[in-house]
C-alpha positions in Angstrom: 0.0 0.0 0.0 1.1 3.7 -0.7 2.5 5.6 2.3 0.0 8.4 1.1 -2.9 6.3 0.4 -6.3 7.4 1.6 -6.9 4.4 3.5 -3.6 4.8 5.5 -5.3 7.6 7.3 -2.2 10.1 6.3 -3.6 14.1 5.7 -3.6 13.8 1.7 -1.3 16.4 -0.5 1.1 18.7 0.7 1.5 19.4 4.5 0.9 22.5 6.3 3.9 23.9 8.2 2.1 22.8 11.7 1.6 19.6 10.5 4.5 16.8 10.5 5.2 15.4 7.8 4.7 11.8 7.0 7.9 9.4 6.3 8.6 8.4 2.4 10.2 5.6 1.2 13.5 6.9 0.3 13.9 8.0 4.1 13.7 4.2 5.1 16.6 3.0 7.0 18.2 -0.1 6.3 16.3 -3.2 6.6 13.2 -1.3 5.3 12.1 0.1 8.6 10.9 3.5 8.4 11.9 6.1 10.7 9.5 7.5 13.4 8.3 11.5 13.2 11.1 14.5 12.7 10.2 15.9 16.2 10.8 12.5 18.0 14.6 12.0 16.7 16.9 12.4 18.9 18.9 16.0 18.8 22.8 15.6 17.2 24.0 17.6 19.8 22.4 15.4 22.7 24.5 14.8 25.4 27.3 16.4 27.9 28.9 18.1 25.0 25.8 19.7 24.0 25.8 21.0 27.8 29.0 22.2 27.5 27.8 24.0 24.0 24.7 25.9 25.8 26.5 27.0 28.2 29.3 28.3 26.7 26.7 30.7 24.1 25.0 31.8 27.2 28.1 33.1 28.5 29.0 35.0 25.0 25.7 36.4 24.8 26.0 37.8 28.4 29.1 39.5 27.6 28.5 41.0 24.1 26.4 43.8 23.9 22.7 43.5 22.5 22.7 42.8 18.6 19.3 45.4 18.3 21.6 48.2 20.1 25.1 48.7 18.4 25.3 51.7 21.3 25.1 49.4 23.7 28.3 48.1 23.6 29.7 51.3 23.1 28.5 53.0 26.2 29.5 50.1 28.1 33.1 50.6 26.8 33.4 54.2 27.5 31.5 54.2 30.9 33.1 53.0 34.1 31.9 50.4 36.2 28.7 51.5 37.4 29.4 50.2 41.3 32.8 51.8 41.0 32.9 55.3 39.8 36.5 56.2 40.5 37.4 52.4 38.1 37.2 54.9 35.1 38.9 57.5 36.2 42.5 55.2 37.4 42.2 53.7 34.0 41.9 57.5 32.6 45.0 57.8 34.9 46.6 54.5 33.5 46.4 55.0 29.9 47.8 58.7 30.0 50.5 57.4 32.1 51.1 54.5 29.6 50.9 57.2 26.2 53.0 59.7 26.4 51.4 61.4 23.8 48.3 62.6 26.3 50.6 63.2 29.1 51.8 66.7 27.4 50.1 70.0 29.0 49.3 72.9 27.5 52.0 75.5 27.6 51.7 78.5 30.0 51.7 81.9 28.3 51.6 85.3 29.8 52.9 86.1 33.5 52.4 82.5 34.3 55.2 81.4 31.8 57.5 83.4 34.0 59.8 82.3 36.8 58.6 83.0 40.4 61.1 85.6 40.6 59.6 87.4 37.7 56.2 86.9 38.5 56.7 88.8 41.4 58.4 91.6 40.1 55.3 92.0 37.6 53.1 91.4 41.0 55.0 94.6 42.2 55.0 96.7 38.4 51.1 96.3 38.5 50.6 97.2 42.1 52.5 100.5 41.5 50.9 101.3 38.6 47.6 100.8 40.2 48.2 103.0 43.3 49.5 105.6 40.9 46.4 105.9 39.0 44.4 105.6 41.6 46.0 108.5 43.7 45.9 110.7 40.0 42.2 110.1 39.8 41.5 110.9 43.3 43.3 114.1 43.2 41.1 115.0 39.9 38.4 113.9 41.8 38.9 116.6 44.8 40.2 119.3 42.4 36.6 119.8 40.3 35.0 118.7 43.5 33.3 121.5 45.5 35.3 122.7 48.0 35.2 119.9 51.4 36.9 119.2 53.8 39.5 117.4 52.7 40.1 120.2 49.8 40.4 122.7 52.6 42.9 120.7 54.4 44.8 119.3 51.8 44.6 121.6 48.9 47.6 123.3 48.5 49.1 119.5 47.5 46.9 118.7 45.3 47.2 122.0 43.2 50.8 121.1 43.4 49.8 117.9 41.6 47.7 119.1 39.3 49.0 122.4 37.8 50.2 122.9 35.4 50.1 119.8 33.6 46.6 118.1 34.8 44.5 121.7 34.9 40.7 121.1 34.3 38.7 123.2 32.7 35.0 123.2 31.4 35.0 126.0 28.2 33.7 123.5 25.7 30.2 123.2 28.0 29.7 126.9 28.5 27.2 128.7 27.3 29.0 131.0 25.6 32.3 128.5 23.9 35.5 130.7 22.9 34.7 132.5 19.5 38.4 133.7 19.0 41.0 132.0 16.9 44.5 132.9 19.6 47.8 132.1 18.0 51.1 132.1 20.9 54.2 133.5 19.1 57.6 133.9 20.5 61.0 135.7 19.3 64.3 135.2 21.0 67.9 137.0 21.7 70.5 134.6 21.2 74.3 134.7 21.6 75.7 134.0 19.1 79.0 131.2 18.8 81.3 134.6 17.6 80.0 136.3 21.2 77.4 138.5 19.0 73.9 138.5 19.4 70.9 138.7 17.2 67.3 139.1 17.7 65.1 136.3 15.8 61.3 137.5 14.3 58.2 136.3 15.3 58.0 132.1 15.3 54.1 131.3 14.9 54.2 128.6 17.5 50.4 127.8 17.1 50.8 127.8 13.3 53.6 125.2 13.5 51.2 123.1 15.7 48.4 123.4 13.4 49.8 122.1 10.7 51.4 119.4 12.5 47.3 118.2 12.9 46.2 119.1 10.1 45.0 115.9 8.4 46.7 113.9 10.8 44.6 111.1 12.3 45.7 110.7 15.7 48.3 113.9 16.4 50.0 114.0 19.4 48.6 115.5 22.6 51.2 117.9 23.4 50.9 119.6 19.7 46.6 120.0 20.6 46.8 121.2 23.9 50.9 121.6 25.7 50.8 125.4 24.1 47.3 126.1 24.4 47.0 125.2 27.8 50.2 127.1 29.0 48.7 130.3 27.3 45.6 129.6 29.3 47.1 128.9 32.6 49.3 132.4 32.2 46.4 134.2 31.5 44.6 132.7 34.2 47.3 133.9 36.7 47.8 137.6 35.8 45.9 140.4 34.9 45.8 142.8 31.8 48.8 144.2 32.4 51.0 140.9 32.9 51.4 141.4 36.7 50.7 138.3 38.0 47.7 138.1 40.3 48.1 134.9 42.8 50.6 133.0 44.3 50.7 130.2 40.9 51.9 133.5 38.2 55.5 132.5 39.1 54.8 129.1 38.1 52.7 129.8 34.9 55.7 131.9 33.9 58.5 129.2 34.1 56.1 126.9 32.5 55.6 129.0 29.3 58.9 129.6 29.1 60.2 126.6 29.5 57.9 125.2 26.0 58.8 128.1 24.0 62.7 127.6 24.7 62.3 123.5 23.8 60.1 125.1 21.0 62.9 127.3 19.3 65.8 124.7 20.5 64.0 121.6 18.9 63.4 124.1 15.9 67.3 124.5 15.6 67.5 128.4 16.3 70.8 127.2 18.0 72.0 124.4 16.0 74.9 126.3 14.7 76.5 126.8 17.9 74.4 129.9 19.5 72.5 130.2 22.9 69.4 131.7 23.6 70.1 134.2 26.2 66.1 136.1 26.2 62.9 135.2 25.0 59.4 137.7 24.3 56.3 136.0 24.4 52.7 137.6 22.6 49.4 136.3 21.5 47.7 137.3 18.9 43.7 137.1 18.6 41.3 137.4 15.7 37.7 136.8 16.5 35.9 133.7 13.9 33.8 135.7 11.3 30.4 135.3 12.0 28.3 133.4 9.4 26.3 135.1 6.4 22.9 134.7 8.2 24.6 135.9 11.2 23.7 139.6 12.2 25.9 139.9 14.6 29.6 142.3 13.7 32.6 142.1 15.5 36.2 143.3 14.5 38.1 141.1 12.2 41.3 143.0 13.0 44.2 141.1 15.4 44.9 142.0 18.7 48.3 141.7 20.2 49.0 141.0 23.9 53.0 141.4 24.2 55.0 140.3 27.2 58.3 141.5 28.6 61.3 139.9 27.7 62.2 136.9 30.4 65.8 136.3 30.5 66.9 132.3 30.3 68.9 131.0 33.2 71.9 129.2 32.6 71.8 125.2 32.4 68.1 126.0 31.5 68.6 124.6 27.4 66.1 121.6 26.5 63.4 123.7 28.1 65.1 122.9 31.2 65.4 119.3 31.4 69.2 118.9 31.5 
């Protein structure tokens, strides 16, 4: 009889996948006896060694990361051992120590790349210079401050500190701003290297420094304001007729002269040997033109203010600095 004969009681046709299959023929074993159901063979990995087998995969999958989560593994890499945090950081440790690569530092730059000795010495630099601008500030501070008591105390030191040099002054906020071009010129006596003597003409000082700024995009601060200050200070100290009208006229004096002689000295008036013995000292002021919807007339001639002669002590070349 046909092993897939109706009346063997075998499903006819093709099996379903959850159906077993029925033996054929050419799966008999020898001696013609046909072997029982797929499911009820034995397995070829039966036995201890099969043991040994299971166990072994359970192991490797315990220890490689989760095939559905490549990042798995990574983090577990990277991370340290979650019941010992500091695990990571020796083996951070370890592995610079061991690469000597990631054991370099980054260079030190500025004061810190100095030597100890140097560092302090720039410690010292940068204190000074900060108690120095602090005291200048301070003593700015209490000169255009209304008179206190500290002013009343202390005041004849800090007018010593501030003029000439620091003077403060508020012309540009007035109501009424300057509205006169003043020019500061100066002539001089000089000795001669024969033993004459000669009178120079009129040296525009002011001209010179106009000029010098003229077009120039950062002049210097002594050719804006050294000359126009010192006429301002003078001024300040004596009356119309030059007679000087508080106790700073004596130093408003030496201070003008001393920028007109470095004036006519840097100029070369003596570079041929001669020394400036006397020097004269005048402003002249035009008032600015008005403009043409202006109403308003003023006098377009110049007006002269002319000072003595002041003789130049000895030893007083450079403008007094040697």
């Amino acid at each position: 009889m046909d092993a897939y004969d109706g009346g063997s009681g075998a499903p006819q046709g093709r099996s379903g996948p959850g159906e077993a299959r029925a033996p054929r023929a050419e799966d008999a074993l020898p001696g013609g006896a046909l072997p029982g159901p797929r499911s009820e063979l034995p397995s070829p990995d039966a036995g201890p060694c099969a043991e040994l087998g299971e166990a072994q995969a359970d192991a490797r999958e315990a220890d490689a990361p989760e095939a559905g989560n490549p990042e798995a593994g990574e983090r577990e890499a990277v991370a340290p051992e979650a019941g010992n945090p500091e695990a990571g950081e020796r083996e951070a440790v370890a592995s610079e120590a061991g690469d000597p690569a990631g054991s370099a530092t980054v260079p030190r730059t500025g004061v810190a790349a100095l030597s100890p000795r140097y560092q302090v010495c720039a410690a010292l630099a940068l204190a000074v210079v900060a108690v120095a601008v602090c005291l200048h500030v301070g003593m700015v501070f209490l000169h255009v401050a209304p008179s206190n008591t500290v002013t009343k105390a202390h005041g004849k030191a800090i007018d010593e500190w501030i003029y000439p040099e620091f003077e403060q002054n508020w012309k540009l906020f007035a109501p009424n701003p300057l509205q006169q071009n003043i020019s500061v010129q100066v002539r001089a006596q000089v000795r001669t290297a024969d033993g004459g003597s000669r009178t120079t003409n009129w040296y525009d000082l002011s001209a010179q420094d106009g000029r010098a700024i003229d077009g120039n995009l950062v002049p210097s601060h002594t050719q804006q304001n050294e000359l126009r200050r010192a006429w301002d200070f003078f001024t300040a100290t004596h009356d119309n007729d030059n007679r000087s009208a508080g106790v700073r006229g004596a130093l408003a004096e030496t201070y003008l002269r001393r920028i007109v002689v470095l004036r006519l000295e840097r100029g070369g008036l003596t570079a041929d040997g001669g020394v400036v013995e006397r020097v004269q000292v005048r402003s002249r002021t035009t008032n600015v033109t008005p403009p043409k919807w202006s109403t308003e007339k003023v006098l377009t001639s110049p007006v002269y203010r002319e000072l003595s002669w002041w003789s130049v002590p000895d030893g007083a070349t450079e403008g007094g600095t040697r």
